[in-house]
C-alpha positions as CSV (number, residue, x, y, z in Angstrom):
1,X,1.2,17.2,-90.0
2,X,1.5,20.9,-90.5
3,X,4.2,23.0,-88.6
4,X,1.3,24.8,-86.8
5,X,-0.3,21.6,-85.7
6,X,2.8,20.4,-84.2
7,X,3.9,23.7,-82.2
8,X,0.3,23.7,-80.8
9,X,0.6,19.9,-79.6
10,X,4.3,20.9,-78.2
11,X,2.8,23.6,-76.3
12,X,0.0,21.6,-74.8
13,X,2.5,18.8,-74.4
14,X,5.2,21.1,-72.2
15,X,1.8,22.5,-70.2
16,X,0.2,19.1,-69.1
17,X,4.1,18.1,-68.2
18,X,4.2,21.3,-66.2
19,X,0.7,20.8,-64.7
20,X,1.4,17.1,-63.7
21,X,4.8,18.2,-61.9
22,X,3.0,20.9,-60.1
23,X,3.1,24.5,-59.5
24,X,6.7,25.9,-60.3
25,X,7.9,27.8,-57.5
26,X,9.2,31.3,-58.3
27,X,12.6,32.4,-57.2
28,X,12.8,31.9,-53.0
29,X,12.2,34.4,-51.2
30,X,10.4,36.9,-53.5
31,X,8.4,38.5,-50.4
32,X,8.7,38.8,-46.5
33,X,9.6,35.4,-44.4
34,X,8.2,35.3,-41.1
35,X,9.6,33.4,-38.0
36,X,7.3,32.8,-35.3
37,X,8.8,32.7,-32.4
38,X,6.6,30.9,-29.7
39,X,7.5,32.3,-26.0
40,X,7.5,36.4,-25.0
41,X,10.3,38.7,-26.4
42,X,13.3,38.6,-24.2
43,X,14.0,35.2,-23.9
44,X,17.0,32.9,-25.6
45,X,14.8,31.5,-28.1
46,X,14.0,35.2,-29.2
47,X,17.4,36.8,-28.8
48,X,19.1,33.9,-31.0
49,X,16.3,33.9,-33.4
50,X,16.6,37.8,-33.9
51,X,20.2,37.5,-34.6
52,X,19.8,35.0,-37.0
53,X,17.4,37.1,-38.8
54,X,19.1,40.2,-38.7
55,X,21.8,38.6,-41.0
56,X,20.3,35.9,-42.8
57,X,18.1,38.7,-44.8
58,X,20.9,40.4,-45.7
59,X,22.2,37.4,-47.6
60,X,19.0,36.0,-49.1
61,X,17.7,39.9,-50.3
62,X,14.2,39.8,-48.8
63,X,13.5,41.0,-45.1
64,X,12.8,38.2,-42.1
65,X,10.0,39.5,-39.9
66,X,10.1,38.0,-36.1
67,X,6.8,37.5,-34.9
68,X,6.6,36.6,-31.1
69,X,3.2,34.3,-30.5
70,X,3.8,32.6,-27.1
71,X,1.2,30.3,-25.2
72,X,1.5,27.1,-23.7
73,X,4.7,26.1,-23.3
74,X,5.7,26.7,-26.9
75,X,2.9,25.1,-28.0
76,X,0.6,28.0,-29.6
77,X,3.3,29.3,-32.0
78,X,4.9,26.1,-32.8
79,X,1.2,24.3,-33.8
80,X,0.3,27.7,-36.0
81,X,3.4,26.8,-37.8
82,X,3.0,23.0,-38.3
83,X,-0.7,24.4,-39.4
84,X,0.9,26.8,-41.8
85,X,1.2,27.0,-45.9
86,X,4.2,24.7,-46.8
87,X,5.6,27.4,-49.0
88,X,8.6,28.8,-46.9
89,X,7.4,31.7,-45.3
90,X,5.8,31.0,-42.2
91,X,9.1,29.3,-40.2
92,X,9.2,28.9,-36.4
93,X,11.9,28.9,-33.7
94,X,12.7,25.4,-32.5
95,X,14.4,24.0,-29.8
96,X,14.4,21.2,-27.1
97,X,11.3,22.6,-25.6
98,X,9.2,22.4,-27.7
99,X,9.6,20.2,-30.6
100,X,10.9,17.5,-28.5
101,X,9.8,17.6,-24.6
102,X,6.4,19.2,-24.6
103,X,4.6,17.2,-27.5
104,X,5.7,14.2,-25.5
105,X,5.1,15.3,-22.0
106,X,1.5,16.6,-23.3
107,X,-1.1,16.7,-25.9
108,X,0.0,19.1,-28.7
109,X,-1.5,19.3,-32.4
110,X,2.0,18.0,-33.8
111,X,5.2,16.0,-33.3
112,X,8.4,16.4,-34.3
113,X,7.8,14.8,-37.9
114,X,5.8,17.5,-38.3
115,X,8.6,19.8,-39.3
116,X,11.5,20.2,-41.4
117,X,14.2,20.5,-39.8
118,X,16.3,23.5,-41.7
119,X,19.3,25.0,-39.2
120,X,20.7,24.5,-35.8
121,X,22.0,27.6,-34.8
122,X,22.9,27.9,-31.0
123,X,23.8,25.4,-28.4
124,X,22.9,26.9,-24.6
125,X,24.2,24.9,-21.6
126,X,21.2,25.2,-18.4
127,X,22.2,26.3,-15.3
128,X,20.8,26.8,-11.5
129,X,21.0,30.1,-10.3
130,X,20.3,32.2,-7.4
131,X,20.3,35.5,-6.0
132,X,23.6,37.1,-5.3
133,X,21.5,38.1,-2.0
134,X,20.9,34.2,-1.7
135,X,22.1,32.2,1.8
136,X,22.8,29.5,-1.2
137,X,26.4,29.9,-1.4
138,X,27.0,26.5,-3.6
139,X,25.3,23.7,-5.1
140,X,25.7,21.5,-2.1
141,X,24.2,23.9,0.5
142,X,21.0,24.9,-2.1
143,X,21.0,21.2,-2.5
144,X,20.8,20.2,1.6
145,X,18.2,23.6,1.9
146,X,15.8,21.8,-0.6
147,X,16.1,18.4,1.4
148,X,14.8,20.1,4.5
149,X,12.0,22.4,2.9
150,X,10.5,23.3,-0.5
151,X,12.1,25.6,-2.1
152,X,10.8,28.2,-5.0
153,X,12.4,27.4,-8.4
154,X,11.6,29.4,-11.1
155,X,11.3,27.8,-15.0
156,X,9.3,28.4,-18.1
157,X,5.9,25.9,-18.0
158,X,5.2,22.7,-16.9
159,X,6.1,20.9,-19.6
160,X,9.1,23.0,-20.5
161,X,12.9,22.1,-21.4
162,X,13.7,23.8,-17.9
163,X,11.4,21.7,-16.2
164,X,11.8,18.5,-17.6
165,X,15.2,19.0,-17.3
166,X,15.6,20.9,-13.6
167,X,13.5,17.3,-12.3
168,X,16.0,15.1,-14.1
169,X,18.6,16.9,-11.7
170,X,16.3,17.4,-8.7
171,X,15.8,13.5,-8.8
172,X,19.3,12.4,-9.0
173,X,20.6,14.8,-5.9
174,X,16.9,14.2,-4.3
175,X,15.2,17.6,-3.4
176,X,11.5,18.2,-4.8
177,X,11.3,22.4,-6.2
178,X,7.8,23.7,-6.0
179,X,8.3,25.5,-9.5
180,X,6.9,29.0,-10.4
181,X,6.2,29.7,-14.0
182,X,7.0,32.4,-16.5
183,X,6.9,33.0,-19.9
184,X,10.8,32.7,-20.8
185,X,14.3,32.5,-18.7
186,X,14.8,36.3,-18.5
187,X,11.2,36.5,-16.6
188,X,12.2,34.0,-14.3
189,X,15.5,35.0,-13.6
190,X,14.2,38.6,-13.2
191,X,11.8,37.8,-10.7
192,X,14.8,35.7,-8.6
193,X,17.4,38.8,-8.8
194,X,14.4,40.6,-7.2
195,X,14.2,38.0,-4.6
196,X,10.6,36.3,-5.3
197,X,11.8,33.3,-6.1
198,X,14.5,31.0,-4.2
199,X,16.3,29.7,-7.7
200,X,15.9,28.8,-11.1
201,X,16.6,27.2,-14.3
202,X,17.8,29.1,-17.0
203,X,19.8,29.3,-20.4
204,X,23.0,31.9,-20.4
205,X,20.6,34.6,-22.5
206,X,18.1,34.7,-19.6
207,X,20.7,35.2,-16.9
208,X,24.5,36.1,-18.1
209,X,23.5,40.0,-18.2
210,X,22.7,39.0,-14.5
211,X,26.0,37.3,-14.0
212,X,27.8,39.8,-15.5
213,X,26.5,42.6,-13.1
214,X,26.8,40.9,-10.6
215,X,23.2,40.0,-9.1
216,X,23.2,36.2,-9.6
217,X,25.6,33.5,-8.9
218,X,25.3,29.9,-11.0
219,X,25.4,26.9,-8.5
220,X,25.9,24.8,-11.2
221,X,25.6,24.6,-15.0
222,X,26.0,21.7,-18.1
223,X,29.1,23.5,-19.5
224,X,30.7,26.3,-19.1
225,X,30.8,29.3,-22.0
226,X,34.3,30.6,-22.8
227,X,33.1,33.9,-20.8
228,X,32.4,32.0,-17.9
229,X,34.7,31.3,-14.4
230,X,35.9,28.3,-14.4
231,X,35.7,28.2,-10.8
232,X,31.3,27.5,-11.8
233,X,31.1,23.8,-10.8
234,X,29.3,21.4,-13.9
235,X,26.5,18.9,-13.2
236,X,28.6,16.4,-13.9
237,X,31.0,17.1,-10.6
238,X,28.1,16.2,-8.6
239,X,27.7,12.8,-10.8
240,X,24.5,14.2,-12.0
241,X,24.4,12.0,-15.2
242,X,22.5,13.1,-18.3
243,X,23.0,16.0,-20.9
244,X,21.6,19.4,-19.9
245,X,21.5,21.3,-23.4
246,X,19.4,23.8,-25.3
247,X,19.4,24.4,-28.9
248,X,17.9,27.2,-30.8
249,X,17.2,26.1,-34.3
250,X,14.9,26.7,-37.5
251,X,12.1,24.5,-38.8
252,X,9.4,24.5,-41.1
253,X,6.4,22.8,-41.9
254,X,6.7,19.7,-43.1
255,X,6.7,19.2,-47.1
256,X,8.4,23.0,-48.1
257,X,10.2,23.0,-51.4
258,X,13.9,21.8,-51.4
259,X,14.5,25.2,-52.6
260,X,13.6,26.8,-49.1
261,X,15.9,24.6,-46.9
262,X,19.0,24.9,-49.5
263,X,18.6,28.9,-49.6
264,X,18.3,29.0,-45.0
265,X,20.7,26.7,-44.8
266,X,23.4,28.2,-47.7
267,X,22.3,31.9,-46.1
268,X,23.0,30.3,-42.9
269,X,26.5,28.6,-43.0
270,X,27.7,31.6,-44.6
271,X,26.5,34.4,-41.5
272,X,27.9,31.7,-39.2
273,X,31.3,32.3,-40.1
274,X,30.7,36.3,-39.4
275,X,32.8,37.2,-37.0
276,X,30.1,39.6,-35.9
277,X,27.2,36.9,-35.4
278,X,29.7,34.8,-33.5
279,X,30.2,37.4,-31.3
280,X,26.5,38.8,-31.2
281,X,25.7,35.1,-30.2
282,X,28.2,35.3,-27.6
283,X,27.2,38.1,-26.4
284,X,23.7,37.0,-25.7
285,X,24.8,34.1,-24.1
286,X,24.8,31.3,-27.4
287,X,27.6,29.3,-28.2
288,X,27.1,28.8,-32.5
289,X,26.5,25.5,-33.2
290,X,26.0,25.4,-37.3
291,X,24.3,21.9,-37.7
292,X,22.0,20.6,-40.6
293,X,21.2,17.7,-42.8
294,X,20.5,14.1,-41.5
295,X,23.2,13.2,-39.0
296,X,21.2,15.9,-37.4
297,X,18.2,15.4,-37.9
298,X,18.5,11.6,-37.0
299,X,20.2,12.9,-33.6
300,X,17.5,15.0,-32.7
301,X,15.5,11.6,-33.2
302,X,17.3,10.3,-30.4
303,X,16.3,12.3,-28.0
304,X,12.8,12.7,-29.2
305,X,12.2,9.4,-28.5
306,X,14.3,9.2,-25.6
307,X,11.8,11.8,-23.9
308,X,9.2,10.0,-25.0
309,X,10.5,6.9,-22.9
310,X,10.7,9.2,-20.2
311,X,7.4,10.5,-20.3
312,X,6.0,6.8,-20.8
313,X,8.0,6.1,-17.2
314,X,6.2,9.1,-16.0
315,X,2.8,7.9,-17.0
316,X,2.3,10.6,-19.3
């Protein structure tokens, strides 16, 4: 066989390798990443994500665009990015809400095995809070004022982390909240410092600029940040059992390149140990919680299915 014979076959022979192993994917990221986040600017969800952002495309060289696209609970943004091209740049912010309560407490266009899972990057204990202005001077007299009549309680949709969450509580210390709506914890917590609403349920980033000028006071909260009194009672010193925890995290749709999740998460781990993103975190109201890979992953199983067993009891 002549020379030329055999570099044509080796050159047809490296193609049909290349073409049976698919596509190669250029360096990641060579162009814009967009995050969608799925509630209204303002909220946790959107102050964590944009502070993840902000340094995590310093690191990785290519700017990270955050795209608020809120509508039903989460559920909008989230399915447009379970819908999206598996190539790494269409990414969503996840959380409790809506990757594990709303799809099973009502009918959404994906689940959580529709992602991949790529960061954890905030833990946010929930809290009830009231007006400063409030006749609610602890937990125990909001508590014996909801027994006798309904009270207003403000949250973030029906099938939201604050609600699911707020009628875990309501149940156990037996009061019934007639819950008002928004679009994210800073819009309900806004709407109690200006006293239309009774309470509500709420993440540090939708009320600690509240707390911190002096216009709300927390009846009672999951855990205490390092910023706040330690005279603010926990759940747990009423017995209320259960874990009352958001997360703010980073997913993807499921079946992106390896290549995508090792870049996040290496980008990731490294702005975490930043001084200055701890304390921007902070600052917002987010405690850093750097989590990834599959003791994670498996964890957020857990509770997945553990609100699906809930829902089940609920008749959802």
């Amino acid at each position: 066989m002549s020379s030329y014979k055999k570099s044509v076959l080796g050159v047809l022979g490296a193609a049909a390798f290349m073409l049976a192993a698919g596509p190669a994917m250029a360096d990641y990221p060579d162009k814009p990443i967009q995050v969608i986040v799925p509630y209204s600017a303002g909220g946790d969800s959107d102050l964590t994500t944009r502070i993840w952002a902000d340094a995590v495309e310093k690191e990785i060289g290519s700017p990270i665009v955050v795209v608020n696209r809120p509508g039903g609970s989460g559920v909008v943004g989230t399915a447009f990015v379970a819908n999206a091209k598996k190539d790494g740049y269409t990414l969503v912010n996840a959380g409790l809400g809506n990757v594990q309560v709303v799809p099973n407490f009502s009918q959404t266009p994906y689940d959580f095995d529709s992602f991949e899972p790529i960061v954890k990057m905030t833990a946010v204990p929930l809290a009830v809070v009231v007006s400063t202005e409030s006749p609610y001077e602890t937990f125990d007299d909001f508590v014996a004022a909801a027994k006798e009549k309904s009270l207003t309680m403000g949250s973030f949709g029906a099938a939201s982390s604050g609600t699911i969450l707020g009628n875990i509580i309501a149940e156990q210390m037996g009061y019934e909240p007639k819950y008002v709506h928004a679009d994210n914890t800073a819009e309900s917590v806004a709407a109690v410092v200006g006293g239309h609403l009774d309470s509500a349920v709420s993440f540090p980033p939708g009320f600690d600029s509240h707390l911190k000028s002096g216009k709300v006071r927390v009846l009672a909260i999951n855990e205490r940040m390092p910023h706040h009194d330690e005279s603010i009672p926990l759940f747990s010193d009423y017995d209320i059992e259960g874990s009352f925890e958001g997360w703010s995290g980073i997913f993807a749709p499921k079946g992106v390149p390896d290549e995508v999740v090792e870049t996040l998460v290496q980008a990731t781990e490294k702005v975490m140990q930043d001084p200055k993103v701890i304390a921007a975190f902070e600052n917002v109201g987010a405690i850093v919680d750097f989590r990834h890979g599959d003791e994670w992953v498996e964890e957020m199983q857990v509770t997945y299915d553990a609100m699906q067993e809930l829902a089940q009891q609920k008749g959802n």
